[in-house]
NUDOFI-716409 format. One record per residue (C-alpha): x, y, z negated; residue number from 0. Coordinates in pm, whole numbers, plus 50000, padded with zeros to 5 digits. Example, Ala and Ser with C-alpha at 12.3 -4.5 7.8 and 13.67 -1.06 7.14 Angstrom:
% residues 2
(atom (51230, 49550, 49220), 0)
(atom (51367, 49894, 49286), 1)
//
This chain:
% residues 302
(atom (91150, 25126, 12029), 0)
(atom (91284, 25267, 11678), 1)
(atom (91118, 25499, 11470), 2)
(atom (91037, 25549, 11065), 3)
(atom (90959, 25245, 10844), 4)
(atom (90852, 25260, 10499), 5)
(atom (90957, 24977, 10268), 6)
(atom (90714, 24885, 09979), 7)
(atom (90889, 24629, 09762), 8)
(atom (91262, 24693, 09826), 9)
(atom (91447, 24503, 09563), 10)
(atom (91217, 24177, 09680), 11)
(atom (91308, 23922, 09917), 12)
(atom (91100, 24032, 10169), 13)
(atom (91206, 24406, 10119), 14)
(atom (91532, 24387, 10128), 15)
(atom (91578, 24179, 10411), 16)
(atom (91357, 24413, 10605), 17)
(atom (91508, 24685, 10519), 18)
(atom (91848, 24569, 10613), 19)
(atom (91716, 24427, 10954), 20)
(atom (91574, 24778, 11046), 21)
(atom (91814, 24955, 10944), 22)
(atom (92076, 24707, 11163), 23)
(atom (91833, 24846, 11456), 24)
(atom (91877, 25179, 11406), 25)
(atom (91520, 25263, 11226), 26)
(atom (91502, 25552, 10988), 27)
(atom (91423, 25318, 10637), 28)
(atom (91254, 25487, 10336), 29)
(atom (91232, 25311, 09991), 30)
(atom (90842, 25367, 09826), 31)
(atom (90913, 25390, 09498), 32)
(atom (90647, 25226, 09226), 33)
(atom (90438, 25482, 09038), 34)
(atom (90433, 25744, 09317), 35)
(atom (90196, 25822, 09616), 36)
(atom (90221, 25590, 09844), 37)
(atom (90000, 25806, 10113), 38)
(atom (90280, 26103, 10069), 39)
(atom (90527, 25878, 10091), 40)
(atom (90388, 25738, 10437), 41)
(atom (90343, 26022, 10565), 42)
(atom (90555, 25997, 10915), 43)
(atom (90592, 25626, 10884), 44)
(atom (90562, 25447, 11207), 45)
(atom (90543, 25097, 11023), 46)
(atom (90488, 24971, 10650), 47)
(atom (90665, 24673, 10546), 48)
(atom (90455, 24589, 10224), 49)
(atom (90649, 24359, 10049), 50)
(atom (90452, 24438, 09721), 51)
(atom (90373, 24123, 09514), 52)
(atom (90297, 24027, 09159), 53)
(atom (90574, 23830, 08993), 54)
(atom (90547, 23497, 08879), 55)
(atom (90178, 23504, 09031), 56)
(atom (90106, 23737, 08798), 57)
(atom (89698, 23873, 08740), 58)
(atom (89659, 23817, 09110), 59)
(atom (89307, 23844, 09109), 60)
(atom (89326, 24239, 08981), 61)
(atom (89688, 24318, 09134), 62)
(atom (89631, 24213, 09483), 63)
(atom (89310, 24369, 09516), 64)
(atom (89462, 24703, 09405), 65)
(atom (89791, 24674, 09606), 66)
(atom (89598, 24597, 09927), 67)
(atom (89354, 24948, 09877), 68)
(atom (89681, 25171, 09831), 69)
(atom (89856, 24995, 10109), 70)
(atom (89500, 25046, 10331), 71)
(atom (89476, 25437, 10192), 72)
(atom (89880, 25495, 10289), 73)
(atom (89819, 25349, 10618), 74)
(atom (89516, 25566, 10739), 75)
(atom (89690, 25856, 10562), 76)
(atom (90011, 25819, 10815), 77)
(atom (89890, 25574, 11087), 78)
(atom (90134, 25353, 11043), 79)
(atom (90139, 24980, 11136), 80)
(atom (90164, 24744, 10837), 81)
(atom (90350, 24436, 10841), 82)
(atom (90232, 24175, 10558), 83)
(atom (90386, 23832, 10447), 84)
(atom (90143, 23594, 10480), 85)
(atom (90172, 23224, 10306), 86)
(atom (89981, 22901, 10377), 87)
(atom (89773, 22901, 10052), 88)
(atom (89445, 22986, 10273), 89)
(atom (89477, 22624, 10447), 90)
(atom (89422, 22439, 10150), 91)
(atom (89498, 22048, 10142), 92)
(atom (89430, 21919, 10478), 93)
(atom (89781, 21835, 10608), 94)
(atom (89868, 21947, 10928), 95)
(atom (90021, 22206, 11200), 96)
(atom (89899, 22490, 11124), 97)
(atom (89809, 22820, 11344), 98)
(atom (89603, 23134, 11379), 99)
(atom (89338, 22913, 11474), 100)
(atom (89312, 22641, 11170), 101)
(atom (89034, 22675, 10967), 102)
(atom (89110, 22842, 10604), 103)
(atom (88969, 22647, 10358), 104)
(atom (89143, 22736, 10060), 105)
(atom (89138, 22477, 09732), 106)
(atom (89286, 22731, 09485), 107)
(atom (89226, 23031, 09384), 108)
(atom (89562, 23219, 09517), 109)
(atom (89463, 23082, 09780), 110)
(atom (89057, 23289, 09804), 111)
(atom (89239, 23606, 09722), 112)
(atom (89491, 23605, 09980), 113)
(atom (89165, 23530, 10232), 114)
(atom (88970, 23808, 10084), 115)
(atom (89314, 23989, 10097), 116)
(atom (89365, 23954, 10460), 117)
(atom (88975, 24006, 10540), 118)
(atom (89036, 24375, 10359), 119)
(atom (89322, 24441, 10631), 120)
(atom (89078, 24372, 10926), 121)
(atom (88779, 24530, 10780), 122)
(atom (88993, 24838, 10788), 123)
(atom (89058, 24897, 11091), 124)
(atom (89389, 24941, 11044), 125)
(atom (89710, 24772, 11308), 126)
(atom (89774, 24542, 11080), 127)
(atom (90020, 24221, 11128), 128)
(atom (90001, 23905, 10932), 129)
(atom (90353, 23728, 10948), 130)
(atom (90226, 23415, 10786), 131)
(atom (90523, 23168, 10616), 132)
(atom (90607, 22886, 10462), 133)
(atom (90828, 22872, 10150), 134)
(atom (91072, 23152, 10104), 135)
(atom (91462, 23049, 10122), 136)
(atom (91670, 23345, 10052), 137)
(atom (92043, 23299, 10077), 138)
(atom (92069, 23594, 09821), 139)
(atom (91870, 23395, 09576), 140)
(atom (91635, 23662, 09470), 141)
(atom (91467, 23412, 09285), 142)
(atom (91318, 23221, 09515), 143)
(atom (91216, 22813, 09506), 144)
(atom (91533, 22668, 09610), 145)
(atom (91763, 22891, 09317), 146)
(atom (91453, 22832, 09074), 147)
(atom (91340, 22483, 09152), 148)
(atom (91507, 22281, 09369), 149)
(atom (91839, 22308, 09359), 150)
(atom (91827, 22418, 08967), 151)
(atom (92048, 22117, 08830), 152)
(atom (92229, 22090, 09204), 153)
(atom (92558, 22125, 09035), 154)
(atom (92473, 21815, 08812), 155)
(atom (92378, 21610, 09149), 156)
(atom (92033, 21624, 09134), 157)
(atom (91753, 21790, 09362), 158)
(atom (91431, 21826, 09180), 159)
(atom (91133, 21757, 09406), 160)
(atom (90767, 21874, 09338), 161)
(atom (90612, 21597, 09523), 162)
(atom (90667, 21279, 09801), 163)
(atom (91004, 21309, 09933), 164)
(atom (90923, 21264, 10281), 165)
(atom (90647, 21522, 10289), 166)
(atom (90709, 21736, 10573), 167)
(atom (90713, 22119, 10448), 168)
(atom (90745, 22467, 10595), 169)
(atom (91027, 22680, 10537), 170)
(atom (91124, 23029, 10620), 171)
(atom (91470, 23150, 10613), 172)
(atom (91402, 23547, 10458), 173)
(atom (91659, 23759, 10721), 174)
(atom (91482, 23553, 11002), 175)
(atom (91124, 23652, 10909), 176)
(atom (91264, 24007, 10837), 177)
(atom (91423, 24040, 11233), 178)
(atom (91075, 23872, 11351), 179)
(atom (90903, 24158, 11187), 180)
(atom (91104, 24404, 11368), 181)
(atom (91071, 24232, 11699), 182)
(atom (90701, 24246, 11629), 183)
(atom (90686, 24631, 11516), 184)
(atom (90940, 24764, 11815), 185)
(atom (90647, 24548, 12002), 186)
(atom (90345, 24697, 11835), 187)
(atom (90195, 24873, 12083), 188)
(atom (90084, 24594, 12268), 189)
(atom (89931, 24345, 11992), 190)
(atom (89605, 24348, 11833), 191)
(atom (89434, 24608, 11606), 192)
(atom (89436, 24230, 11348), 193)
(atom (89728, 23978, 11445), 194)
(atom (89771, 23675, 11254), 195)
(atom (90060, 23544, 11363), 196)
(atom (90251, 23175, 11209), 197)
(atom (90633, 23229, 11151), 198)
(atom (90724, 22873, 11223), 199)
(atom (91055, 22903, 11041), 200)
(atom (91178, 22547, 10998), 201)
(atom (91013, 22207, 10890), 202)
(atom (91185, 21979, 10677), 203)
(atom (91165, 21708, 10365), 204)
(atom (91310, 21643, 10063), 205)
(atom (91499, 21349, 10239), 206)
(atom (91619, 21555, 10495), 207)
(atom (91777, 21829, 10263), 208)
(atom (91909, 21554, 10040), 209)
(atom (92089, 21450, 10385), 210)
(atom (92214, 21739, 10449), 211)
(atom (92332, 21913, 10114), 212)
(atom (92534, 21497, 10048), 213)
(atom (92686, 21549, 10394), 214)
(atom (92798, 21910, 10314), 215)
(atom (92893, 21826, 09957), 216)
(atom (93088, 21523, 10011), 217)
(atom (92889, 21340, 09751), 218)
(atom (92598, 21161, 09679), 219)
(atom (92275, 21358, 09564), 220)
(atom (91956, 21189, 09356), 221)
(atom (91613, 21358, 09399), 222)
(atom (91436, 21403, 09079), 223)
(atom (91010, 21470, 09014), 224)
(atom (90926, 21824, 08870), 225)
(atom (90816, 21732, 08535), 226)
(atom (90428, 21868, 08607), 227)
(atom (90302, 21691, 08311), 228)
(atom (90510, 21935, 08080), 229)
(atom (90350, 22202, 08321), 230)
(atom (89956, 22090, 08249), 231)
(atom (90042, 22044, 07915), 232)
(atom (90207, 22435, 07861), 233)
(atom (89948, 22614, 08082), 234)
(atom (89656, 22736, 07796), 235)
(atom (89931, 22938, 07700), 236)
(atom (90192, 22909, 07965), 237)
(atom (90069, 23171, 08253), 238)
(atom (90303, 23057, 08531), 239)
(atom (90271, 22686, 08427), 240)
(atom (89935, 22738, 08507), 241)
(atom (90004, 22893, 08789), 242)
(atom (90224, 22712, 08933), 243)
(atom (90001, 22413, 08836), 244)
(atom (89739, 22492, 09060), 245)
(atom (89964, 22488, 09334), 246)
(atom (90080, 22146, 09304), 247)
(atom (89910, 21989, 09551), 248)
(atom (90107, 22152, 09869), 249)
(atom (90425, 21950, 09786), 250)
(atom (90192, 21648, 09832), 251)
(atom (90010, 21806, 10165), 252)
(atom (90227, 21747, 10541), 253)
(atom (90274, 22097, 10675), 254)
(atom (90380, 22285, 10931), 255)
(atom (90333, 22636, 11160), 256)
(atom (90256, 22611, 11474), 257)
(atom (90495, 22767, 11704), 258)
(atom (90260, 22828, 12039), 259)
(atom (90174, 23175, 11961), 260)
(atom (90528, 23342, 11814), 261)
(atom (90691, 23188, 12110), 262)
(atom (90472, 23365, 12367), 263)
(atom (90509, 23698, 12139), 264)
(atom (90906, 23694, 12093), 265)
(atom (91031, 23411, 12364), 266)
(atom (91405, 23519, 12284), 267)
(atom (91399, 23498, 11934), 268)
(atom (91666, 23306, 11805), 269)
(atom (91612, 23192, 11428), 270)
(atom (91895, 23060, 11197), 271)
(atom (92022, 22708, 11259), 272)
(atom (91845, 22434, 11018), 273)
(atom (92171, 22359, 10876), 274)
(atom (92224, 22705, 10709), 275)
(atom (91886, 22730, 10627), 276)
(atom (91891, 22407, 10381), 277)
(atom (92229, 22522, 10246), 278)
(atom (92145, 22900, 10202), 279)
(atom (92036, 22793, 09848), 280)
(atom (92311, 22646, 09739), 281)
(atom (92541, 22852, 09471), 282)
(atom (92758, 23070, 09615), 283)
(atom (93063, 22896, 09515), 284)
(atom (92942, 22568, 09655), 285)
(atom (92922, 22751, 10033), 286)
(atom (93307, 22711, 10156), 287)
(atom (93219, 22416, 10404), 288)
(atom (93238, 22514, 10778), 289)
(atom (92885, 22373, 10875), 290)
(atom (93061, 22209, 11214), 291)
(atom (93158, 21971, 11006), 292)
(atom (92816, 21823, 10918), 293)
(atom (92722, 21506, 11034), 294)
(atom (92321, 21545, 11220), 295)
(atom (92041, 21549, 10967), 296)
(atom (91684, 21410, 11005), 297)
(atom (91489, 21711, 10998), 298)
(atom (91266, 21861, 11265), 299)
(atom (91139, 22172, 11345), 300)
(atom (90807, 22305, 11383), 301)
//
């Protein structure tokens, strides 16, 4: 099933990549462009991809609130489907695998507004898909964590780590979630008014990538703590330190998606191997390796 998709967000991670998986499937893609109507430019849509967010976590409490009423207003306008990234921020602290059916208990802020957020989609009444993530790995960069955090001061040898370094995390590669969303909108008709749905991506720890990037590099790596006392100490006046402050605790909390319910959606769907996704952000000019020639790393999957 192809038809018209309207991309909200196109020069984002999650944008892009949409667009170019749609597009690969022969879907007619249209480009919203901020500052006009968003209902006129639905209008014949068959699916909304809203990758719309504020960057650097920026006023989320006003921003996401107004984002979600145009998206809602474009929707009912055209009919259209809309597709949402969602993240694990509603979970809070309690470690875990986590699915559609965890309870959302949310110990930051982010992390209320994307549950009021989501609560807005299903109060609407609109088909509405929740794609939820992990943490975003785009092997454009696109400034996501690994270019802007982890692998910062890779050149130099060193990984920076924002917490225990065998804390199991959740991952998702950003062309994978991008073909699951297709899969799930050529699919549509037969899902919920509301689906949540966990993208399990891939699960992995700091060890693990350290593993891997030293067997791909040839060389031996040193994982190095996020200096977050820099970050407390700059965020009265810092707005992302404070930000990203608040969100410290994850890299300390054991996480991952649960699997169960994506399988039984898209059985054949065949993600990225773990290999490419822990190298995908690596520099460009550090990517000449043929991955065959990595020895096994530790990591598992959710």
């Amino acid at each position: 099933m192809t038809g018209t998709v309207l991309i909200l967000g196109s020069h984002g991670k999650i944008g892009h990549h949409s667009a170019l998986a749609f597009a690969d499937a022969g879907w007619i893609v249209r480009h919203y462009q901020r500052g006009t109507d968003m209902a006129a430019a639905a209008l014949g849509a068959d699916v909304i991809v809203n990758g719309l967010n504020p960057p650097n976590y920026h006023n989320w409490a006003k921003l996401i609130p107004e984002i979600t009423e145009q998206v809602i207003a474009a929707a009912k306008t055209s009919g259209a489907t809309v597709i949402l990234p969602g993240n694990v921020y509603n979970f809070g602290d309690t470690g875990g695998i986590w699915s559609e059916e965890t309870p959302q208990r949310p110990v930051s802020r982010k992390g209320h507004i994307r549950i009021q957020m989501e609560a807005r989609y299903r109060e609407s009444g609109i088909p509405t898909i929740v794609l939820r993530a992990g943490n975003f790995i785009d092997p454009e960069g696109n400034g996501d964590i690994m270019q802007l955090f982890l692998l910062r001061n890779i050149a130099k040898g060193r990984i920076i780590i924002g917490g225990g370094a065998d804390v199991m995390q959740a991952w998702c590669y950003v062309p994978d979630w991008a073909r699951a969303a297709l899969a799930l909108a050529e699919t549509r008709t037969r899902l919920a008014r509301f689906e949540d749905i966990p993208f399990p991506g891939h699960s992995f720890t700091m060890t693990d990538l350290k593993y891997c990037l030293e067997a791909y590099l040839g060389r031996p790596l040193t994982l190095s703590r996020f200096p977050w006392g820099l970050m407390r100490l700059a965020s009265p006046f810092w707005e992302l330190a404070r930000e990203l402050n608040e969100m410290r605790y994850l890299w300390d909390t054991p996480h991952q998606l649960s699997r169960e319910k994506f399988d039984r959606l898209l059985p054949d769907f065949k993600a990225a191997t773990l290999d490419k996704v822990m190298l995908a952000g690596l520099p460009a000019a550090m990517r000449q390796v043929n991955l065959g020639s990595l020895r096994p790393v530790g990591a598992n999957q959710a």
